[in-house]
C-alpha positions as CSV (number, residue, x, y, z in Angstrom):
1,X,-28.9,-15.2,2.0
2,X,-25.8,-15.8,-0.2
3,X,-23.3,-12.5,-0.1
4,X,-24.5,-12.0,-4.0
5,X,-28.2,-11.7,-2.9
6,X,-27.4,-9.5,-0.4
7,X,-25.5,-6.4,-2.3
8,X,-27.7,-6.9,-5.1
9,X,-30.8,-6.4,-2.6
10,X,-29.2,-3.7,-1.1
11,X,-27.9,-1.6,-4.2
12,X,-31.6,0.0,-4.0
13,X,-30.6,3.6,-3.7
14,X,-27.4,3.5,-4.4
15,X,-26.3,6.3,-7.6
16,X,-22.4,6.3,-8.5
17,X,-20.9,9.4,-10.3
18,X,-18.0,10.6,-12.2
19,X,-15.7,12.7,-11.8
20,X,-12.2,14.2,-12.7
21,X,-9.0,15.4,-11.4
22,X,-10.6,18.9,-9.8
23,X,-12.5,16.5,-7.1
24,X,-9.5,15.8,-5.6
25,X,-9.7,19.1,-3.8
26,X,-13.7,19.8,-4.2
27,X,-14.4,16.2,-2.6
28,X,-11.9,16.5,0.0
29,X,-13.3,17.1,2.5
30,X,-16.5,14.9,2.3
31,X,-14.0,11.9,0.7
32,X,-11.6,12.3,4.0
33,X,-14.1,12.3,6.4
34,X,-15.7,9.0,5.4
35,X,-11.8,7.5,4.9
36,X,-11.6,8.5,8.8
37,X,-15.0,6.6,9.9
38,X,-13.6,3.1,8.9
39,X,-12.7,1.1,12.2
40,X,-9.6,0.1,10.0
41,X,-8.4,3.9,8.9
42,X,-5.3,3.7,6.6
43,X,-3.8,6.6,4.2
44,X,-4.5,5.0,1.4
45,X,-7.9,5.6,1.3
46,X,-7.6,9.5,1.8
47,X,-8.2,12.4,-0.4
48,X,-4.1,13.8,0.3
49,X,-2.8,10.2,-0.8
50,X,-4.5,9.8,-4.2
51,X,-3.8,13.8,-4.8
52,X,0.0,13.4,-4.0
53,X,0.0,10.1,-6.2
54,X,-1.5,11.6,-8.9
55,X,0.1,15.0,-9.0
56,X,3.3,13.3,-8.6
57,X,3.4,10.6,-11.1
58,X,0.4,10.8,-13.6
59,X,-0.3,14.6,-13.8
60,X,-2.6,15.2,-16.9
61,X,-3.8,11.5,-17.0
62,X,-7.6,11.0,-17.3
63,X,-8.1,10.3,-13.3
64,X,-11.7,9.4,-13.1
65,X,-12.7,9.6,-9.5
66,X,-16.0,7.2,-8.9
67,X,-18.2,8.4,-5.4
68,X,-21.3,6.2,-4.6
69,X,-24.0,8.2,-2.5
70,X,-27.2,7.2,-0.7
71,X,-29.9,9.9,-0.7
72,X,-27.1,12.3,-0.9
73,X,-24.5,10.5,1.3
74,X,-21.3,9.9,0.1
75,X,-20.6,5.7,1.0
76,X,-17.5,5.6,-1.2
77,X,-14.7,6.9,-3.1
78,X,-13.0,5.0,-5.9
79,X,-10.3,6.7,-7.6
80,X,-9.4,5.1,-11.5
81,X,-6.9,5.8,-14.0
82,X,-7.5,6.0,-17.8
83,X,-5.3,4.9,-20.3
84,X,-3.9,3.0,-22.9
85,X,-2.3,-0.4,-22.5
86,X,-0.8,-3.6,-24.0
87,X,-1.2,-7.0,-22.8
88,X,1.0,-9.6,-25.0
89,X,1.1,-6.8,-27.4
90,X,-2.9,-5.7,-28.0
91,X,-4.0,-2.6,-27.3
92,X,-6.4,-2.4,-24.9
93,X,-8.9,0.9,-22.9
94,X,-7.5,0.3,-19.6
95,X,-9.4,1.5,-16.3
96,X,-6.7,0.6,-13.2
97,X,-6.7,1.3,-9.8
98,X,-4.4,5.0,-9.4
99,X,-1.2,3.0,-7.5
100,X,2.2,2.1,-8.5
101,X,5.1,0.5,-7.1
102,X,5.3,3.4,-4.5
103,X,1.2,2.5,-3.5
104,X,1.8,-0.3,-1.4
105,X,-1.7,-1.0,-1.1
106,X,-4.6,-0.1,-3.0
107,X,-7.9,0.7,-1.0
108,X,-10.5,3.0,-1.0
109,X,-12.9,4.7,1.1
110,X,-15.7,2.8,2.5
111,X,-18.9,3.4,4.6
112,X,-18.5,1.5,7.6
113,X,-21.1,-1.0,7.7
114,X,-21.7,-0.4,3.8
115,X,-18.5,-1.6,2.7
116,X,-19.9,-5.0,0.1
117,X,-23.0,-2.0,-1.3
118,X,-20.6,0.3,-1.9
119,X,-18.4,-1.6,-3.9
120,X,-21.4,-3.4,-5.5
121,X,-22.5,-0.5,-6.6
122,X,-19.3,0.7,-8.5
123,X,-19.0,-2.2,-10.5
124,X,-22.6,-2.0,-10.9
125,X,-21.1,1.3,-13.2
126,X,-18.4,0.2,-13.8
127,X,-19.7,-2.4,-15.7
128,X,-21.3,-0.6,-18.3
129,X,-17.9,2.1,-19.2
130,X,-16.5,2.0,-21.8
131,X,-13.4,0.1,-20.7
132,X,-11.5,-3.5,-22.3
133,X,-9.6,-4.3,-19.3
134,X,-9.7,-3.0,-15.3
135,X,-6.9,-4.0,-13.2
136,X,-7.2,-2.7,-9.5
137,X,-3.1,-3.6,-8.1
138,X,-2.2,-4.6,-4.7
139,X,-5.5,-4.6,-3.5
140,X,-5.8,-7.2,-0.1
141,X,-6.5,-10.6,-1.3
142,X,-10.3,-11.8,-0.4
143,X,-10.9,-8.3,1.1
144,X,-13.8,-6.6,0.2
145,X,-12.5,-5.4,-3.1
146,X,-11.3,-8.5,-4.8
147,X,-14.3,-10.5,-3.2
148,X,-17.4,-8.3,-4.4
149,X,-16.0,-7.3,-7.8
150,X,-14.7,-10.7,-8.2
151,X,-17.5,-12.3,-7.8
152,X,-19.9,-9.8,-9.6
153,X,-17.6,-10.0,-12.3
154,X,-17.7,-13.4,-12.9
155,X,-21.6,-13.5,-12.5
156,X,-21.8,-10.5,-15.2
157,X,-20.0,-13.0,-17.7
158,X,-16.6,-11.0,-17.5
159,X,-13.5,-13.2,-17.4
160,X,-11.8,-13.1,-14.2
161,X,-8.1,-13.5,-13.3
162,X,-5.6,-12.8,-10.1
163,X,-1.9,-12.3,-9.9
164,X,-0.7,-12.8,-6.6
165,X,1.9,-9.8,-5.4
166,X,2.6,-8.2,-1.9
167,X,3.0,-10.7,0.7
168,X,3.3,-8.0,3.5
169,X,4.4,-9.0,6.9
170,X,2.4,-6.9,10.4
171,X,2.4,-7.8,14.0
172,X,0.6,-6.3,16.8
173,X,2.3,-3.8,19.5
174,X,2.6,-5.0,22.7
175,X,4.1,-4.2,25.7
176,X,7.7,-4.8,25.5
177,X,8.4,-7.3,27.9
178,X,5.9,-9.2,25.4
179,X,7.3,-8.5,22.4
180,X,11.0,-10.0,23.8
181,X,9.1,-13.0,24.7
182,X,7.5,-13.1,21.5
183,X,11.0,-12.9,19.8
184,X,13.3,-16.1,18.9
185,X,15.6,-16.4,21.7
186,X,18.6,-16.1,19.0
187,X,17.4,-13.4,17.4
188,X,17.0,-11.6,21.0
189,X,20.3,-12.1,21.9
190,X,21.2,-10.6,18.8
191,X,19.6,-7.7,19.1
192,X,20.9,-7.0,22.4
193,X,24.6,-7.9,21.8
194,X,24.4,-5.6,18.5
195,X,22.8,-2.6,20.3
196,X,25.9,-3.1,23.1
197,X,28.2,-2.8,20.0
198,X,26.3,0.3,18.4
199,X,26.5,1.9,21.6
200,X,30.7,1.7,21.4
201,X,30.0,4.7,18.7
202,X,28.0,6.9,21.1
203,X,25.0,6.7,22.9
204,X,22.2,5.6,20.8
205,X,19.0,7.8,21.0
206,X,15.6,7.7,19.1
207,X,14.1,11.0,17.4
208,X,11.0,11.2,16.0
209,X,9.7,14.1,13.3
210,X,5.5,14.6,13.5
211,X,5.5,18.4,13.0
212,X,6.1,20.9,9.6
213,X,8.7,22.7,11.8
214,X,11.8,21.5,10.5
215,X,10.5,19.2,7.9
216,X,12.3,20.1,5.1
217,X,15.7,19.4,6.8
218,X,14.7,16.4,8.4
219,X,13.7,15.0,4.7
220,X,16.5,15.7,3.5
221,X,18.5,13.9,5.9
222,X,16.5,10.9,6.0
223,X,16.5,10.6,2.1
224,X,20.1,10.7,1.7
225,X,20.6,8.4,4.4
226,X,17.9,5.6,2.3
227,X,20.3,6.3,-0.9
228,X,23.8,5.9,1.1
229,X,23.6,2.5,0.3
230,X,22.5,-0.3,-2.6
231,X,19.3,1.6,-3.1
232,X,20.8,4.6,-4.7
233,X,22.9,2.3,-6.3
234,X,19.9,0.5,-8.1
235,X,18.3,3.6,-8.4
236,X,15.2,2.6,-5.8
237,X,15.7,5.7,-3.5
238,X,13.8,8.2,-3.0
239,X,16.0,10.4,-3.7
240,X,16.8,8.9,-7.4
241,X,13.9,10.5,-9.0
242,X,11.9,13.9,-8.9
243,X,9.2,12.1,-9.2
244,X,9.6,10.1,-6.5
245,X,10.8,12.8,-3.8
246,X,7.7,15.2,-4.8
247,X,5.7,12.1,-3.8
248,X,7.0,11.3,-0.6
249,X,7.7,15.4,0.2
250,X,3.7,16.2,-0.4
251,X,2.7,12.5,1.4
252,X,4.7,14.3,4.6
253,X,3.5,17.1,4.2
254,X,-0.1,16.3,4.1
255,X,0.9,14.1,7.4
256,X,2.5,16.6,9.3
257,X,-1.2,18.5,8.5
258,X,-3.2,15.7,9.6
259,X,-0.7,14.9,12.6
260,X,0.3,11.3,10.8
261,X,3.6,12.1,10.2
262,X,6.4,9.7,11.8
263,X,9.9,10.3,10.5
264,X,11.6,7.9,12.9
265,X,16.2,8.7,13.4
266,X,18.0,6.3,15.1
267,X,21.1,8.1,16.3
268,X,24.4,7.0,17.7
269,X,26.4,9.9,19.7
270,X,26.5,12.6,16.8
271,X,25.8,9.8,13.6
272,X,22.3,9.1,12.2
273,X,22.4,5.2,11.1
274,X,18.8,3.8,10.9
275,X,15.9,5.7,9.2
276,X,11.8,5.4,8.8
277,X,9.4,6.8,7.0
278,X,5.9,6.1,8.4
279,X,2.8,7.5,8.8
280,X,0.7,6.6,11.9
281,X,-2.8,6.6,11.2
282,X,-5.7,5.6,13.2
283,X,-3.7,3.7,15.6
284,X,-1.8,2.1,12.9
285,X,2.1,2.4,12.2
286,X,2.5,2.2,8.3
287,X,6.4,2.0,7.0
288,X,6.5,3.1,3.7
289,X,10.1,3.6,3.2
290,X,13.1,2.6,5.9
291,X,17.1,3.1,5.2
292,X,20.0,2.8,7.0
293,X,23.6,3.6,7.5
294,X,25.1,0.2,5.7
295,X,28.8,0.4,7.0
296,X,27.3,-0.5,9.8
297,X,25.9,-3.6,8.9
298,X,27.6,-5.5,11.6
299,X,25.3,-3.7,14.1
300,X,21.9,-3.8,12.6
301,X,20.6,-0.6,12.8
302,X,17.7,-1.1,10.9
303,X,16.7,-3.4,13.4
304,X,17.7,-1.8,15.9
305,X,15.4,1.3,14.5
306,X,12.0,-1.4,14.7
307,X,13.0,-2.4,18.3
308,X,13.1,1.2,19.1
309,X,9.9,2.7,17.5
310,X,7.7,-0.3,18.6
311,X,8.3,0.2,21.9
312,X,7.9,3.9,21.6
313,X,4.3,2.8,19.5
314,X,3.5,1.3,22.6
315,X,3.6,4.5,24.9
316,X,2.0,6.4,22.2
317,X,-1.2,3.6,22.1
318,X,-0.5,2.4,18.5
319,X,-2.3,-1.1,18.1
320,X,-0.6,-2.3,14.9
321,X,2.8,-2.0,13.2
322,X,2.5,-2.9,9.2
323,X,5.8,-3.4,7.1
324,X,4.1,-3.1,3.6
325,X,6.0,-4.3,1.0
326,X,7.0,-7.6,-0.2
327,X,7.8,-10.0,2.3
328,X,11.4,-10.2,3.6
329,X,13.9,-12.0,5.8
330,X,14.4,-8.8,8.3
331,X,10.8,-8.3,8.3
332,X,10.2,-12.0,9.2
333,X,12.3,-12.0,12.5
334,X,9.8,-10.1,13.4
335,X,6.4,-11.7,12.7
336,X,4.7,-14.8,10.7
337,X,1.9,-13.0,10.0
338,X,1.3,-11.6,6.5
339,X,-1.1,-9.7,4.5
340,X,-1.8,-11.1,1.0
341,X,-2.4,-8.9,-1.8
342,X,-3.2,-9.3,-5.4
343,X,-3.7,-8.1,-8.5
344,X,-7.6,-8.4,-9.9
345,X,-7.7,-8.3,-13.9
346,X,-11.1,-8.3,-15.7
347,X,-11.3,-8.4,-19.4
348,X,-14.5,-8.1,-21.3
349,X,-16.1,-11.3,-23.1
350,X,-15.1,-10.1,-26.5
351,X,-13.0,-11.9,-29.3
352,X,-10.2,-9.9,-28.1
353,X,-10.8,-10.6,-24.3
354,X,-11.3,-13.8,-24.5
355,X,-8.0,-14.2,-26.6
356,X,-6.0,-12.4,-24.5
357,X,-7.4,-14.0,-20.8
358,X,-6.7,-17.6,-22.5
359,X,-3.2,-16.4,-23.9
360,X,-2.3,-14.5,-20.3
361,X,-3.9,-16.3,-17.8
362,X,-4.4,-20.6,-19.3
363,X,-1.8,-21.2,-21.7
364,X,0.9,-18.7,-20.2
365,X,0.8,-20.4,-16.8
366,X,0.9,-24.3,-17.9
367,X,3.7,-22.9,-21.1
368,X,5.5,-21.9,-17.4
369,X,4.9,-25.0,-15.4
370,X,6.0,-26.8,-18.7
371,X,9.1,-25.2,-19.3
372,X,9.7,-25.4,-15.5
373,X,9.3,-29.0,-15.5
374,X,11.6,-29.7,-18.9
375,X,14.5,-27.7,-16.9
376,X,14.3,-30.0,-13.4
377,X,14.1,-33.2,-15.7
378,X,17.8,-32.5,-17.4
379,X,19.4,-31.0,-14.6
């Protein structure tokens, strides 16, 4: 039986509702305790993530929180953002996933076991709202998101489209004598000749924050230490927006609650020069945001600072350490492996839809590859 036939068999019993903003804390604890049955736990998928998100950067928008139940059990939460949108300068009723640039990855809370039903049954509503366009971002590329409702999509007549974004590099943690064999011999030697010439500035010890007692403080040094160098020049730090800091200030705090919280210093006598903020959850080491003391380039603290907490991962029984983000040159020393992500755009099969996928997704591409190929031929 084709994976098609089989959601659609299974959808039996299935009812999706909707609901608003004050579910964040009403479904809490019912959402959070299905996000911690999946075998593949992250914090993206928790009640505190999408509440911090939300609060922080779209308080008042029209969150519309979708929860599929069977016979009274909850087997999913979806949350969805309202709102008004161009595409090539239409107006459209957008419906996206509630994730920005901060998000990393978009996923939601799945029944183990469930996971295709579930998210059958929300496009199942889905598909009858009163939406032009849904756009779910950075969601993993052929996961179970962008493979049901892709292909349901598609089935229900809706035109399709993908954008491909995050291309985010993760390795497994493994004993450290394995994870120096698993290293390029260059960039080993490296490593080691740097940390001897860190070490000329004091003796180089790794601290790690999990606990509310002294959070506040220990924010506050890590945040000035991201924007010390080009990102609070470009304006990408944390600390560059209110918006930003409330984010990442309620994310730890909801960590420190649920004992995720791993604010990683890497210190050199009395100098802090390589920073993380990560969350572990579920035996996963997620690194939402790393900085480091840049006048000391020549040492590579920030490397130094990912040598240091995976081999402290590995006492502490971690099984995976995630970069998130875009793929990168220092995050590829480390690993080949990468996570794909994507965007997943649906547009109704109106005039206006139909316009607007042809304009976006055909002729936009090939006007691309044309204009591409016109500049190689006269260089």
């Amino acid at each position: 039986m084709a994976v098609d036939e089989r959601v659609s068999a299974a959808l039996e019993g299935l009812a999706v509702e909707e609901l608003g903003a004050e579910a964040l804390t009403a479904q809490a604890t019912e959402w959070d305790a299905l996000a911690s049955a999946s075998a593949s736990a992250a914090p993206f998928t928790f009640s505190g993530w999408t509440r911090a998100w939300y609060e922080s950067f779209a308080p008042g928008a029209r969150l519309r929180l979708l929860c599929a139940r069977r016979g009274g059990r909850a087997v999913a939460f979806a949350p969805l953002l309202e709102r008004r949108w161009r595409l090539l300068g239409w107006p459209l009723n957008l419906w996206q996933s509630a994730s920005n640039e901060h998000s990393q990855r978009t996923d939601w809370a799945l029944a183990p076991g469930d996971e295709e039903e579930a998210v059958g049954a929300l496009w199942g509503h889905l598909r009858d709202r009163g939406w032009e366009a849904l756009l779910l971002k950075d969601i993993v590329r052929d996961g179970t998101i962008d493979r049901v409702i892709g292909a349901a999509a598609e089935r229900d007549g809706f035109l399709v489209a993908r954008w491909s974004s995050l291309e985010s590099p993760w390795l497994p943690v493994v004993p450290p004598e394995e994870l120096e064999r698993s290293m390029d011999a260059k960039f080993r030697a490296n490593l080691r000749r740097r940390k001897r010439k860190l070490a000329t500035h004091g003796q180089i010890v790794l601290q790690r924050a999990d606990s509310a007692r002294g959070l506040d403080e220990a924010l506050d040094e890590g945040f000035r230490l991201e924007a010390s160098g080009w990102k609070g020049e470009r304006g990408t730090a944390i600390a560059c927006a209110p918006q930003t800091r409330r984010f990442y200030t309620a994310l730890a705090k909801e960590a420190a609650e649920r004992d995720w919280l791993s604010l990683y210093f890497l210190r050199a006598g009395a100098r802090t020069v390589a920073f993380h903020f990560g969350l572990q959850v579920g035996g996963r080491y997620f690194l939402l945001k790393p900085g480091y003391d840049e006048s000391l380039g020549e040492c590579s603290p920030g490397q130094l600072l990912v040598d240091e907490v995976l081999r402290d991962l590995f006492q502490r029984g971690a099984r995976e350490f995630d970069f998130l983000g875009p793929r990168m040159t220092w995050k590829l020393d480390w690993t080949q492996r990468l996570r794909a992500h994507c965007w997943l755009f649906v547009l109704r099969p109106t005039f206006k839809g139909r316009a607007l996928h042809a304009a976006r997704f055909r002729w936009g591409p090939r006007a691309a590859r044309w204009v591409r190929g016109v500049v190689r031929r006269k260089q």
